[in-house]
C-alpha positions as CSV (number, residue, x, y, z in Angstrom):
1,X,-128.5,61.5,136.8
2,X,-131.7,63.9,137.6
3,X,-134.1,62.7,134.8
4,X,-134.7,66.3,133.5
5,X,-131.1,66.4,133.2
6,X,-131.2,63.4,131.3
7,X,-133.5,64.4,129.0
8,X,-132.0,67.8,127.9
9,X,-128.3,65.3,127.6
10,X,-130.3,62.8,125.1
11,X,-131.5,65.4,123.3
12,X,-128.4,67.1,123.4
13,X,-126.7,63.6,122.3
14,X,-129.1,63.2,119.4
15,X,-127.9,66.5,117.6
16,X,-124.9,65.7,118.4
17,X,-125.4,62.0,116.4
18,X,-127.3,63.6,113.7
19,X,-125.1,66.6,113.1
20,X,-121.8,65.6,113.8
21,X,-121.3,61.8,113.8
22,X,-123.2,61.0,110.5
23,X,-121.6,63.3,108.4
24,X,-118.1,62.2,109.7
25,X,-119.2,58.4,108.9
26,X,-117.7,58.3,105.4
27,X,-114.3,59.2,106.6
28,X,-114.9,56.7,109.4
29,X,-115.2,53.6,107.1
30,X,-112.3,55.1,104.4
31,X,-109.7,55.4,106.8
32,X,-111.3,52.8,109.8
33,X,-110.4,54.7,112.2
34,X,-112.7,57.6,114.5
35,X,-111.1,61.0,113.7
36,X,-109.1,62.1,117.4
37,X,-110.9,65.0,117.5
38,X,-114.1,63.2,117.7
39,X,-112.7,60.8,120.3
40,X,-111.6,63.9,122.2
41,X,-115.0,65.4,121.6
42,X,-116.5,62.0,123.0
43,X,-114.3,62.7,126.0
44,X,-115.1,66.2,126.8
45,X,-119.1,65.3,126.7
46,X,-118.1,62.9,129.4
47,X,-119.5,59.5,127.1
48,X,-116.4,57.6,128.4
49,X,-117.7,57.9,131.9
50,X,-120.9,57.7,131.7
51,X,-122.1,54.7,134.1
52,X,-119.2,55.7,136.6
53,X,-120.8,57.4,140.2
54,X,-120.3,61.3,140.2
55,X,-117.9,60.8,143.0
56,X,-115.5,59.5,140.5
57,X,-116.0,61.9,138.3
58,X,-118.7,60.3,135.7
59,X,-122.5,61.1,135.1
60,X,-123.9,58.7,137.5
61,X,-126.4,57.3,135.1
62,X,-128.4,54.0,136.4
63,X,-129.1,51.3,133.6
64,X,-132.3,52.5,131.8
65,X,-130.6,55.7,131.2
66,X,-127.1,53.9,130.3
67,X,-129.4,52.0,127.9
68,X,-130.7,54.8,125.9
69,X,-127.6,56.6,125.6
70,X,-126.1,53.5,124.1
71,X,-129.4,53.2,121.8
72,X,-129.1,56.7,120.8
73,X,-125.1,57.0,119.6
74,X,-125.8,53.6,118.0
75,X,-127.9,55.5,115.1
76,X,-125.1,56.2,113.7
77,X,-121.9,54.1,112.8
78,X,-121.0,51.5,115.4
79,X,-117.5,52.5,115.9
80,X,-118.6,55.4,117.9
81,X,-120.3,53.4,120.6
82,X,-117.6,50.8,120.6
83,X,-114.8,53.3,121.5
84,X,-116.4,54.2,124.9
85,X,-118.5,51.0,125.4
86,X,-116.4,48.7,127.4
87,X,-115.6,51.8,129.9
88,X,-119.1,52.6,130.6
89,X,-120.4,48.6,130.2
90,X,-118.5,45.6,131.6
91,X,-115.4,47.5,132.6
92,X,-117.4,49.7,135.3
93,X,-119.4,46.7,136.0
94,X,-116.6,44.8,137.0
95,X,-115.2,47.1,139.0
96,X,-118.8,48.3,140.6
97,X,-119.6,44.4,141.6
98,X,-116.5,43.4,142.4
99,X,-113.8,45.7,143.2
100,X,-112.4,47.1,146.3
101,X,-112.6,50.7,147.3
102,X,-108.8,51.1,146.5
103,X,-109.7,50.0,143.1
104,X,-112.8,52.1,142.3
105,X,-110.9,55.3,143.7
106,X,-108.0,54.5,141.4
107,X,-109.6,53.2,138.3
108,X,-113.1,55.0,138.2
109,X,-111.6,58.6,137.9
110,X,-108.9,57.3,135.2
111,X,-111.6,55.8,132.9
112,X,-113.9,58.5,133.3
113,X,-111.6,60.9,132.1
114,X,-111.0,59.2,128.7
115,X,-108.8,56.3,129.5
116,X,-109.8,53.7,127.1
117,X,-110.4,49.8,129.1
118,X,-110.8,46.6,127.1
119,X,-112.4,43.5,128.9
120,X,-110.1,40.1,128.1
121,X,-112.0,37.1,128.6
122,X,-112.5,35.1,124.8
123,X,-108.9,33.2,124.0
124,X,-108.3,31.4,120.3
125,X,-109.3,28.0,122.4
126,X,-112.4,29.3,124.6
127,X,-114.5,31.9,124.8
128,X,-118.2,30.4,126.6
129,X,-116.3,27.5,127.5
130,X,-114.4,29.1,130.5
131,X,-113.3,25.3,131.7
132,X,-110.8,25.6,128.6
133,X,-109.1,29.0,129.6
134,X,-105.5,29.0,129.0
135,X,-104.0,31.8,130.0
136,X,-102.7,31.6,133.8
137,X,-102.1,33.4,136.6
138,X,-99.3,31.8,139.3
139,X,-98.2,33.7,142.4
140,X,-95.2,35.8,141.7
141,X,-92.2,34.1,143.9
142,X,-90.3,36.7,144.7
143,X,-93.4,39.3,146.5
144,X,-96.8,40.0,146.4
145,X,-98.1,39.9,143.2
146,X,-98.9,37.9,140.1
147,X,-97.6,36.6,136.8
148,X,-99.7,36.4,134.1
149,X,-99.5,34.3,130.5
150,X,-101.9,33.5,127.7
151,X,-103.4,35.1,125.1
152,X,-106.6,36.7,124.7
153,X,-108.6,37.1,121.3
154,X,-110.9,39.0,119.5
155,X,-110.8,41.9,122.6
156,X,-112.5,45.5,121.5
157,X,-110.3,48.2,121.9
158,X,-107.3,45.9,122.5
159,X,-105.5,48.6,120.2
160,X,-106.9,51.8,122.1
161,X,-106.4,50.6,125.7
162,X,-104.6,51.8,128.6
163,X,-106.3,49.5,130.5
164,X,-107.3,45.4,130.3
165,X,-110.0,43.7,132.6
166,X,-108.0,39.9,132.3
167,X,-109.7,36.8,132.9
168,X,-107.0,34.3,133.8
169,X,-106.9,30.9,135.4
170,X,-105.8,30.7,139.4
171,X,-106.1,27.3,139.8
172,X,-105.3,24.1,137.2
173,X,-107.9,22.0,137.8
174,X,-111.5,23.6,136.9
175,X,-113.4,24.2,140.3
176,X,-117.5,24.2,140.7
177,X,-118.6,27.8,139.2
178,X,-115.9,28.4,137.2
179,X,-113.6,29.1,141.0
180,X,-111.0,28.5,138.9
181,X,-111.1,31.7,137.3
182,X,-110.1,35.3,138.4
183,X,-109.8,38.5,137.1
184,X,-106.9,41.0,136.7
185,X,-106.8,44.3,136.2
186,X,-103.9,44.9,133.9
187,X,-102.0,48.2,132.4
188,X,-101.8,47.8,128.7
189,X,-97.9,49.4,129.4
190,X,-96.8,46.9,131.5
191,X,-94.1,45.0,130.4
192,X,-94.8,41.9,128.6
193,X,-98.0,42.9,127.5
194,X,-98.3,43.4,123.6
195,X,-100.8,43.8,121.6
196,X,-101.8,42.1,117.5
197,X,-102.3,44.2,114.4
198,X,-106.1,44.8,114.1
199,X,-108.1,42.0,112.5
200,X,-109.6,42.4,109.5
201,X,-113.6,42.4,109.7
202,X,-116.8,41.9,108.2
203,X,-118.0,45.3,109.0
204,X,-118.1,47.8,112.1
205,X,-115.4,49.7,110.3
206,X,-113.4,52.3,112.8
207,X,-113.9,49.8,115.7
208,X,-111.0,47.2,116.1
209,X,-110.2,44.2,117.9
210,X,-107.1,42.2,118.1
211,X,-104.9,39.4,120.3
212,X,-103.5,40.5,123.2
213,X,-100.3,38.9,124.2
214,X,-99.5,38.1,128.3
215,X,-95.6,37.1,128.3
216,X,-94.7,36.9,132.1
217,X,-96.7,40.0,133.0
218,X,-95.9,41.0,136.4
219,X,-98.8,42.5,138.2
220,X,-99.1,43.7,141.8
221,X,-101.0,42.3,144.3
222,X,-103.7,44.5,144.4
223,X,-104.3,44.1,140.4
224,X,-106.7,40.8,141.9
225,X,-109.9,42.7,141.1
226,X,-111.9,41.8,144.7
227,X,-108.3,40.6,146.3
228,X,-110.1,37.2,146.1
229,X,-109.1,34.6,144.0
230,X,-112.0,32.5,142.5
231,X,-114.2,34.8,141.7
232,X,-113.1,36.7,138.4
233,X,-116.2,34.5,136.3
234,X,-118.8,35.5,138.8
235,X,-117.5,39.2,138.1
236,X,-117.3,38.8,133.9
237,X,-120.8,37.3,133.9
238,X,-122.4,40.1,136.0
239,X,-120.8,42.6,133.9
240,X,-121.7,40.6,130.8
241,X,-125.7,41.1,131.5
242,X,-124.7,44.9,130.8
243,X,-122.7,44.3,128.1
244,X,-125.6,42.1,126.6
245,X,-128.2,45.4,127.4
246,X,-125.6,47.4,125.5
247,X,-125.6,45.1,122.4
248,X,-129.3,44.9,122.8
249,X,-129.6,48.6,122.8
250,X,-127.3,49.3,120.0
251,X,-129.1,46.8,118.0
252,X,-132.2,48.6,118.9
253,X,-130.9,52.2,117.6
254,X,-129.1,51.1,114.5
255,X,-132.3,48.7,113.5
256,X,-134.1,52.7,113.5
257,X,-131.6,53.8,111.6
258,X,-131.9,51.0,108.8
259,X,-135.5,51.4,108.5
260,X,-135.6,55.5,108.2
261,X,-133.1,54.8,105.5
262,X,-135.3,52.5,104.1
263,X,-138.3,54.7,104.0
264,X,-136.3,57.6,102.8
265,X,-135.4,55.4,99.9
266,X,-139.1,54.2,99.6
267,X,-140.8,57.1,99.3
268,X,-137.7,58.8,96.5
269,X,-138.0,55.2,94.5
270,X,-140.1,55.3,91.4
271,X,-141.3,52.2,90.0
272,X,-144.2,52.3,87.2
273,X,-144.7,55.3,87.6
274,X,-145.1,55.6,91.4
275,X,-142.9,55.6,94.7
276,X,-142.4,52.3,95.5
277,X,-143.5,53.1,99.0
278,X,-147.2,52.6,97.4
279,X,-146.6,49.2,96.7
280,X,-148.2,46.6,99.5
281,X,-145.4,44.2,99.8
282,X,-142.9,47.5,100.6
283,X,-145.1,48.2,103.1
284,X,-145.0,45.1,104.5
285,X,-141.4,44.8,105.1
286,X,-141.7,48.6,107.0
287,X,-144.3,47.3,109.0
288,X,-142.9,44.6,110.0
289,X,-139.6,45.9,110.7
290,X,-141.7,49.0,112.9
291,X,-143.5,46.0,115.0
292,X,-140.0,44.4,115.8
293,X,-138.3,47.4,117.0
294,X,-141.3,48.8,119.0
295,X,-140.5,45.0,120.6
296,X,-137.1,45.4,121.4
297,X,-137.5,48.9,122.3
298,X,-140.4,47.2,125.3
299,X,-138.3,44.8,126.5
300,X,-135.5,47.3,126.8
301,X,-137.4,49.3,128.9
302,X,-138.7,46.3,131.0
303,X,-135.2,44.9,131.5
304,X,-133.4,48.2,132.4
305,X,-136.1,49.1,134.9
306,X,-136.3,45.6,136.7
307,X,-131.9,46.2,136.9
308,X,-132.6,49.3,138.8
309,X,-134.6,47.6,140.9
310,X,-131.9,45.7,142.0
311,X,-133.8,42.6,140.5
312,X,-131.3,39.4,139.0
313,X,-132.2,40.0,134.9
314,X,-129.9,37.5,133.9
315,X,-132.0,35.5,132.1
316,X,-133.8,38.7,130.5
317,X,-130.9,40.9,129.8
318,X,-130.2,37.5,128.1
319,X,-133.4,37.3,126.4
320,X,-133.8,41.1,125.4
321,X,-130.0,40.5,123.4
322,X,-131.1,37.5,121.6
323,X,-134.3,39.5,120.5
324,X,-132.7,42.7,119.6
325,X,-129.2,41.1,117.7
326,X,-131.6,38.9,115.6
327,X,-134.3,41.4,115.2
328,X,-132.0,43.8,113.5
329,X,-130.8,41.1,111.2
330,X,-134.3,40.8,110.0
331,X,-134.7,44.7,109.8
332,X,-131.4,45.2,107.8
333,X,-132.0,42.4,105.4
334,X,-135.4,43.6,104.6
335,X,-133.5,47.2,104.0
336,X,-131.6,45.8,101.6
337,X,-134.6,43.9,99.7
338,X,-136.4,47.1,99.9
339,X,-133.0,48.5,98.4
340,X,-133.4,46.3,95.7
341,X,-130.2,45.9,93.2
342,X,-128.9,49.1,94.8
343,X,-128.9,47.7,98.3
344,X,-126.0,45.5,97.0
345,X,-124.2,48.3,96.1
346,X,-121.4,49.7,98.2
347,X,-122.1,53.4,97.0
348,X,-125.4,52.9,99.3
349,X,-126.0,52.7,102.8
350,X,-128.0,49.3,102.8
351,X,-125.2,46.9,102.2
352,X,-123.1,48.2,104.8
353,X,-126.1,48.2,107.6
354,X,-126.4,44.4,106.4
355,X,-122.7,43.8,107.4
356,X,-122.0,46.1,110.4
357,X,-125.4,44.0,112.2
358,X,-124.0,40.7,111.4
359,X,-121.7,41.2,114.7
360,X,-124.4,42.0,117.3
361,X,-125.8,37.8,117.0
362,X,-122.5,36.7,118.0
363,X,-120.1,38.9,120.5
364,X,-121.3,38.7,124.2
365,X,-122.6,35.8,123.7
366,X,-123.9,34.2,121.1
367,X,-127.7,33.6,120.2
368,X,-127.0,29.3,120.3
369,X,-125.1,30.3,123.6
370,X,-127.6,32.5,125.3
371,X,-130.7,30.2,124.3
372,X,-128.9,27.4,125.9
373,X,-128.8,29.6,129.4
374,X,-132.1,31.0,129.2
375,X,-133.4,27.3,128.8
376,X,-131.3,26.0,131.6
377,X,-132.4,28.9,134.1
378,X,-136.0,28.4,133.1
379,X,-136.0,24.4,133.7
380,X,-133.9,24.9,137.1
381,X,-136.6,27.4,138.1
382,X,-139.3,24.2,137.5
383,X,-137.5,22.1,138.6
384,X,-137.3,24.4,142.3
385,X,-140.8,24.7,142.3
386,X,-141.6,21.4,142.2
């Protein structure tokens, strides 16, 4: 998107956040649910098709601009970002790195225009561990096409979807680089597909994940996202370094929120006499919290600019999600402490910052898993070198 354009759309996107999507929050987390006229609002301001080329019929925005988009709805509740994420994340990645042009024209202009996708890769016995994927996908005997069984766990948006991105396994034996694996693209109406009751969670209320069910799924033969077999990993792990800057990024904007809440509360606080924003050790915990965001919010910018480049930021999309998931954790838990007694208190905002953040260390990859790649790409680099 022009970057003037861009400008007046954050600014426009803010308001919008501010005026529209806090206020609604309460009855977010009362019923758990976003209210459809917000989700149709979403839709007409074109936030489901974001990432998706203009040709399609989205906004065309590269990855520093998808980035601050993400960072700017995630001020307020995350169930807003989380309704449109996996469209304008790993769902258009997929399809941008790996699909044909048959697929793009078909799939691009249909999630673009509100069509909700989910991205099927974790099962109840792997999720990192792809060499332990279940769910298969055999030629279908009787034409060209597939069948596909398994289950799939913990998948965002399961409940919403029209549309699944399915990881399943091609081959039996596990193949060098996960060539075992390919991926699917998979109408949530077909037959055979159904879907669990949302799982109860920590926090994140109004987003929802659940099990989706694959009982002899017939898919065509043009489903194969690529029309290769083998590849469907390659494909959910570049897609995952934008899911990873969108985690990153959301932990980034709802970290800001946290702390404005905090000094809102800081400044209104009497203690002896005084707010107890006077007191040093209050301060402390603000400044600290201020120092770790202005981080995250660096390395987002350095990480989104090298992907425009065109540059592999594997290793520090990988890097800027471990910092920015466990950077909020520290912000919110310092909200709380700043909170006091009333940070435990459900009545105020604290507590439920403290859960809703939890999340962010663990889906698209852990912090344990992500530390462990990071470390391996860093000693293969070495080990090139020498």
């Amino acid at each position: 998107m022009d970057p003037e354009l861009f400008e007046q759309f954050i600014d426009q996107l803010d308001r919008y956040v501010r005026e529209r999507l806090i206020p609604a929050e309460r009855e977010v987390i009362e019923n758990d649910r976003i209210p459809e006229d917000i989700v149709q609002e979403m839709k007409d301001m074109g936030l489901f098709g974001l990432s998706i080329p203009e040709e399609f019929g989205g906004a065309g925005l590269n990855t520093t601009q998808y980035a601050r988009t993400v960072r700017t709805i995630a001020y307020a509740a995350p169930a807003y970002r989380s309704i449109f994420s996996i469209n304008i994340g790993m769902f258009n990645s997929a399809i941008k790195n790996g699909g044909t042009d048959a697929q793009k024209a078909e799939w691009w202009p249909r999630i673009a225009g509100g069509e909700i996708a989910c991205f099927g890769l974790t099962e109840p016995g792997s999720g990192s561990d792809s060499a332990a994927m279940a769910t298969t996908a055999r030629p279908d005997p009787d034409g060209n096409g597939w069948i596909l069984n398994g289950t799939k766990r913990y998948i965002t948006n399961a409940p919403h979807a029209q549309v699944g991105l399915i990881m399943a396994r091609t081959e039996k034996e596990n193949l060098p680089k996960n060539a075992h694996v390919s991926a699917f693209i998979v109408p949530m109406d077909a037959p055979g597909v159904s879907v669990g009751s949302p799982d109860k969670k920590m926090g994140q209320a109004g987003s929802h994940i659940a099990d989706i069910m694959l009982d002899d799924v017939h898919v065509p033969g043009d489903a194969l996202l690529g029309g290769e077999t083998g590849k469907g990993f390659v494909f959910a792990m570049k897609s995952l370094d934008n899911g990873r800057i969108s985690v990153g990024a959301a932990s980034t904007g709802y970290a800001r929120r946290a702390l404005d809440s905090a000094l809102r509360y800081a400044t209104e606080r009497k203690a002896f006499g005084e707010p107890i924003a006077n007191f040093q050790l209050i301060q402390q915990m603000l400044a600290e919290s201020e120092t770790e965001i202005y981080a995250a919010e660096c390395m987002m910018a350095d990480v989104t600019a090298r992907a425009d480049r065109g540059e592999n930021i594997l290793r520090k999309a990988a890097a800027f999600k471990v910092f920015a998931s466990e950077m909020c954790g520290r912000v919110v838990d310092r909200v709380v402490q700043i909170y006091g007694g009333a940070g435990y208190l459900a009545e105020y905002d604290a507590e439920r910052f403290f859960r809703d953040a939890r999340i962010y260390r663990i889906y698209e990859g852990t912090t344990q898993i992500l530390q462990l790649q990071i470390a391996k790409h860093m000693l293969r680099e070495f080990a090139a070198q020498g």
